[in-house]
N, C-alpha and C positions, 0 to 999 in steps of 0.2 A: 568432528564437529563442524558444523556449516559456519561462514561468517558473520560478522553481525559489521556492520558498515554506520558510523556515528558519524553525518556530514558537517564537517568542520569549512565550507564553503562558507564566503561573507556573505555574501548574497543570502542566503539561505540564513545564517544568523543574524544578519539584520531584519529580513523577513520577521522571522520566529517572533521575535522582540515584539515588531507588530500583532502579530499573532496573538499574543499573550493580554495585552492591551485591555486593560478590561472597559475602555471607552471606545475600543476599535468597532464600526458599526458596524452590521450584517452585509452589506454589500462591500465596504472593505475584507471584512475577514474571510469573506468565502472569496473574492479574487484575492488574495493572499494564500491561502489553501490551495487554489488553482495555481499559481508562482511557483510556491515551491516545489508540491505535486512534480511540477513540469523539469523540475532544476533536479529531482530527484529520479525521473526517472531516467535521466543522463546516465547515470551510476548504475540504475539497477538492470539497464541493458547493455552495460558495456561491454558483457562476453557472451550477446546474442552470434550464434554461429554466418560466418560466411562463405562465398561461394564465389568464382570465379567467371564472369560476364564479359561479351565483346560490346563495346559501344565503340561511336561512332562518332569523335568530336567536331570540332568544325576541321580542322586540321587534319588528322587524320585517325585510323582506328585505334584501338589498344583495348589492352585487358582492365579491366577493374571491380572492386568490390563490390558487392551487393548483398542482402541481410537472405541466408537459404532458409527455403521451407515454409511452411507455418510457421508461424514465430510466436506471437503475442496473445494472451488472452488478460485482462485486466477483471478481478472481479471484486468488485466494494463488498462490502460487511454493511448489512442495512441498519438504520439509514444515515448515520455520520457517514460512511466510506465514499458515498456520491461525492461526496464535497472534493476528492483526490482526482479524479476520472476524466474532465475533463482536459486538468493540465497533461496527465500522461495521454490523451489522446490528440493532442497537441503538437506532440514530439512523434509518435507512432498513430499514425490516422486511421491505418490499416489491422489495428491491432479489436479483435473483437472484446464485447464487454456482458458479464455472465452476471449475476446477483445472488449473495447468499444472506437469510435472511435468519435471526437467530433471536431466541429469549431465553429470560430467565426463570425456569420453574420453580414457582415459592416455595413450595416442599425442600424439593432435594436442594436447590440454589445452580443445579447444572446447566447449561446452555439446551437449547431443545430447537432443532432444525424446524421451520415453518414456511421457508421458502428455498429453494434452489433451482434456478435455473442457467444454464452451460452452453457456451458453444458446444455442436454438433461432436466438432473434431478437439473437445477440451482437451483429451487425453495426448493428441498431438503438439501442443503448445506448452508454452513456457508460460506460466499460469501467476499473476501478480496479485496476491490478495491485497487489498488496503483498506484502512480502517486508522483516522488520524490519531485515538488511544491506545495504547497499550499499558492498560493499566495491571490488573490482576494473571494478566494472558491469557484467560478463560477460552473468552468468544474468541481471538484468534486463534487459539491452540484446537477448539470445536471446529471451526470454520474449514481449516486447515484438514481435519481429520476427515471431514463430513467430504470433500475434493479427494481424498484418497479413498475411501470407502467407495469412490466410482471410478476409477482407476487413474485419475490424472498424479505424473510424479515428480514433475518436474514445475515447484511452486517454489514463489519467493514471498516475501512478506515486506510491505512496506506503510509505516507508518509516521508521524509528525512529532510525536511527544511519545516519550516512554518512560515507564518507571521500571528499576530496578528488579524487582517483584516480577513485573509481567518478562520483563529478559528471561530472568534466571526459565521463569515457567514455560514458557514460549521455546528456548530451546530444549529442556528438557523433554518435553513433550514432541517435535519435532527436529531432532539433528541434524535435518540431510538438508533446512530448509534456509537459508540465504535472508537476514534480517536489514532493513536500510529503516536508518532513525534519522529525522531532522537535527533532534534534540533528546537525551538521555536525564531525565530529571533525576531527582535525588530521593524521595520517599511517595508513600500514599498514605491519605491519611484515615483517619477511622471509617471514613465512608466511600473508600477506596477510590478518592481521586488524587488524580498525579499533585503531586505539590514541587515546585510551586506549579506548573501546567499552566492550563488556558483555561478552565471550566468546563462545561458541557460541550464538546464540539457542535453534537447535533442542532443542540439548543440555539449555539452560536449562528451554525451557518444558515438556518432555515428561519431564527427570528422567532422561538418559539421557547418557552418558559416551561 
């Protein structure tokens, strides 16, 4: 079973607090999103692979570290997941950014792919989904599937608010997959949102009802 990573960072929980704020305005809350984003993605590269480089200091040469290969691909869950992207690219400038875009079919109630688009070389990168809910785990456990179905394997998952529900679902449905939560809330409620959460992310960050 993959990790599941709950940041217990202050920083990051005083954020969160903000976050949640239900007076917190639109251009507060999305650079707050961008914040943590960036505080988060500390953590979910910390065991990006290295490699062994001469440089050349003022004083003199020596060996030192450097991040090997392709590294990074970032790709949001449309359209909340924008709101995370910026701060991880922030941290990683180099790291490319892919879009998957996903609904809900009235019918069945299944997620149903409508957009996808991937770096070239996805399948060579470390691939970071993000999507600030993790409510039911639906759309990310879809999203997730819909990035192997084209051969990328090596994905993490990183999200702002989680519920319970969407954990349990989310690893079930992917075990090999690597989970980073801001904040791990306590239920969902009839209309499956996180409680207590933030409300609509999307809604939040774009100012839109």
């Amino acid at each position: 079973m993959a990790k599941v990573f709950v940041m217990d960072h202050p920083l990051v929980q005083h954020k969160v607090t903000m976050l949640r704020d239900k007076n917190t305005s639109t251009k507060d809350f999305r650079e707050l999103a961008e914040e943590i984003s960036l505080l988060m993605a500390y953590e979910v590269t910390r065991d990006l692979p290295l490699e062994d480089v001469e440089v050349e200091t003022p004083i003199c040469k020596t060996m030192a570290k450097t991040v090997s290969g392709r590294s990074l691909g970032i790709v949001p869950i449309l359209r909340a997941g924008l709101g995370m992207v910026n701060g991880m690219l922030k941290l990683v400038p180099n790291a490319k950014v892919g879009h998957i875009g996903l609904y809900r079919d009235p019918k069945t109630l299944k997620p149903v792919e409508y957009y996808c688009k991937l770096p070239a070389d996805a399948t060579n990168r470390t691939l970071i989904v993000v999507d600030p809910m993790l409510a039911t785990g639906g759309s990310a456990a879809a999203a997730i599937g819909f990035l192997k179905d084209r051969g990328c394997k090596n994905i993490k998952f990183c999200c702002l608010i989680a519920a319970p529900q969407g954990l349990k679902a989310l690893q079930e449905a992917h075990p090999d997959v690597d989970i980073f939560i801001a904040a791990l809330d306590k239920d969902l409620n009839d209309h499956a949102y996180i409680i207590p959460g933030l409300g609509d992310a999307g809604d939040r960050l774009f100012g839109t009802k």
